[in-house]
C-alpha positions in Angstrom: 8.0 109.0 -0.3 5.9 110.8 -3.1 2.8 108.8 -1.8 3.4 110.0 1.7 4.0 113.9 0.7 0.9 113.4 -1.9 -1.2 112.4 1.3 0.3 114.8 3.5 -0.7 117.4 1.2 -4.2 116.3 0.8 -4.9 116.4 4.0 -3.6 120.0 4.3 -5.4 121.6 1.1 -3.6 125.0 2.5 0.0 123.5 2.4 2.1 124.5 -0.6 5.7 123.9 -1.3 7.5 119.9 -0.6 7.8 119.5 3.0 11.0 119.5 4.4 12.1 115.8 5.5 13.0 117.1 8.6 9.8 118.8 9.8 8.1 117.7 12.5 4.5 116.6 11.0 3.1 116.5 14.7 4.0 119.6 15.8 3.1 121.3 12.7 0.1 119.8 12.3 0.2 117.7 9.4 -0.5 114.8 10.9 -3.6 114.8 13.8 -5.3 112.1 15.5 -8.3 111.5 13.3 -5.6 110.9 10.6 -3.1 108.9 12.3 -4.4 105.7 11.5 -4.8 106.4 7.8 -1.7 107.1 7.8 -0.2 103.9 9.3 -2.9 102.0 6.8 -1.0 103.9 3.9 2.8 102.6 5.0 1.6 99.6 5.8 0.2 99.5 2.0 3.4 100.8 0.8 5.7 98.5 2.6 4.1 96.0 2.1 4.2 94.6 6.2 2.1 95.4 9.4 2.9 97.7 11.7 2.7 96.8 15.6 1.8 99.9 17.5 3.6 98.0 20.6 6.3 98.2 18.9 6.9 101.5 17.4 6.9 105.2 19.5 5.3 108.3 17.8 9.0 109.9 16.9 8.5 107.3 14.7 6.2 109.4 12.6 7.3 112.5 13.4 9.6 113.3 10.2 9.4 112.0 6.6 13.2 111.4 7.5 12.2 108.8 10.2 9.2 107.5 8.2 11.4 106.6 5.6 14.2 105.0 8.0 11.8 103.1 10.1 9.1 102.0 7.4 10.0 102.3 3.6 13.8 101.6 3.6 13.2 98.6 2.2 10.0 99.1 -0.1 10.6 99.6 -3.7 
């Protein structure tokens, strides 16, 4: 998740402190729509496996708690 939070955080210059797993990254902003698919290109990088957009809803992405559950639970 350090790859994720490192992104996160260089797409926010302004954000300081970790983020809070639970945070919603939509609402707050983290996350927008000119950097959503960057974002699925980087967990499909570290997962090593695609991601289907048919099959995945946006509370997918919504927390580094979910990311982690739905995406990296099994990447090393």
């Amino acid at each position: 998740m350090d790859r994720v939070a490192a992104w996160l955080h260089e797409k926010n210059p302004g954000l300081d402190g970790p983020i809070d797993a639970d945070e919603d990254l939509i609402e707050a902003r983290l996350i927008d729509s000119m950097d959503f698919l960057e974002f699925i290109d980087l967990l499909e990088e570290l997962s090593g496996s695609s991601i289907d957009l048919e099959e995945v809803t946006i509370d997918d992405f919504r927390t580094l708690s979910r990311v982690q559950e739905r995406f990296l639970s099994t990447a090393g």
